[in-house]
C-alpha positions as CSV (number, residue, x, y, z in Angstrom):
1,X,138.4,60.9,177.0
2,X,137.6,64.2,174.7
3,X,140.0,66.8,173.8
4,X,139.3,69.2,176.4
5,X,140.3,66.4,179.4
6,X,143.3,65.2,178.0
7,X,144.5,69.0,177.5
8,X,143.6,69.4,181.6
9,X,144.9,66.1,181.9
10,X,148.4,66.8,180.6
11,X,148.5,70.5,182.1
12,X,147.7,69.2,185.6
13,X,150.3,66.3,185.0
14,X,153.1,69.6,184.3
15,X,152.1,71.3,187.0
16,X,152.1,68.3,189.4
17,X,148.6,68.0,190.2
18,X,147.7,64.4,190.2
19,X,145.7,62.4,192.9
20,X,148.4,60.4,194.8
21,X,146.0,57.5,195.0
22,X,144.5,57.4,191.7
23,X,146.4,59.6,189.8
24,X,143.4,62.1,188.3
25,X,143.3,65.8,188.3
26,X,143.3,67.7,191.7
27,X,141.5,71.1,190.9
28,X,143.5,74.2,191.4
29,X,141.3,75.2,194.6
30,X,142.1,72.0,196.1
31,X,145.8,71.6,195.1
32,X,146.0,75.4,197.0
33,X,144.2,74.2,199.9
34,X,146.9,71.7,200.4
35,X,144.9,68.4,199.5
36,X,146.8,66.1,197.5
37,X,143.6,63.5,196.7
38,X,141.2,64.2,194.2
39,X,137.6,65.2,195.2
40,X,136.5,61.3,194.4
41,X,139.4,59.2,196.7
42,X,138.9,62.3,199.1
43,X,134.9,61.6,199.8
44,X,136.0,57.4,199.7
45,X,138.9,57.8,202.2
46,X,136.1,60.0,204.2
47,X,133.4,57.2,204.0
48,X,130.2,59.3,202.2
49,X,127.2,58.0,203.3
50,X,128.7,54.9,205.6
51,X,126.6,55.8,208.2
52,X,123.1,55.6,206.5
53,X,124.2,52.8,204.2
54,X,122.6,52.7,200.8
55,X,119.6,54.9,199.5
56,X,116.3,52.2,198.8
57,X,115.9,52.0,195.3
58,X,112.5,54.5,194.4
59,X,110.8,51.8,191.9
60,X,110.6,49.3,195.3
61,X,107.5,49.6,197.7
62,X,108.3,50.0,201.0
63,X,108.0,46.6,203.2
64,X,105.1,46.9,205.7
65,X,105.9,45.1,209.0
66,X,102.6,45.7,211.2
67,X,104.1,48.2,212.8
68,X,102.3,52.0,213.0
């Protein structure tokens, strides 16, 4: 961790604005919004990308089945 995160780190940690799940900084716009979860636990709570499942990797080909 540089300099510069441990001095947000500790300001945020005064002020009160830790994640309740993981404990990491909760920016200022979302601590005023009223969100009490950091922008990462927020988007895993939400389930980003659950519906689509994982991206296919871009080195693979994609499998031919016959179909056109």
């Amino acid at each position: 961790m540089n300099t510069l995160t441990k001095k947000q780190y500790y300001k945020a940690k005064i002020e009160g604005r830790v994640c309740s799940n993981c404990r990491w900084i909760i920016t200022k716009k979302d601590w005023k919004a009223g969100l009490r979860m950091c922008a990462g636990c927020t988007d895993a709570m939400r389930g980003v990308d659950v519906k689509y499942g994982a991206y296919p990797d871009c080195d693979e080909p994609k499998e031919k089945t016959g179909e056109m």
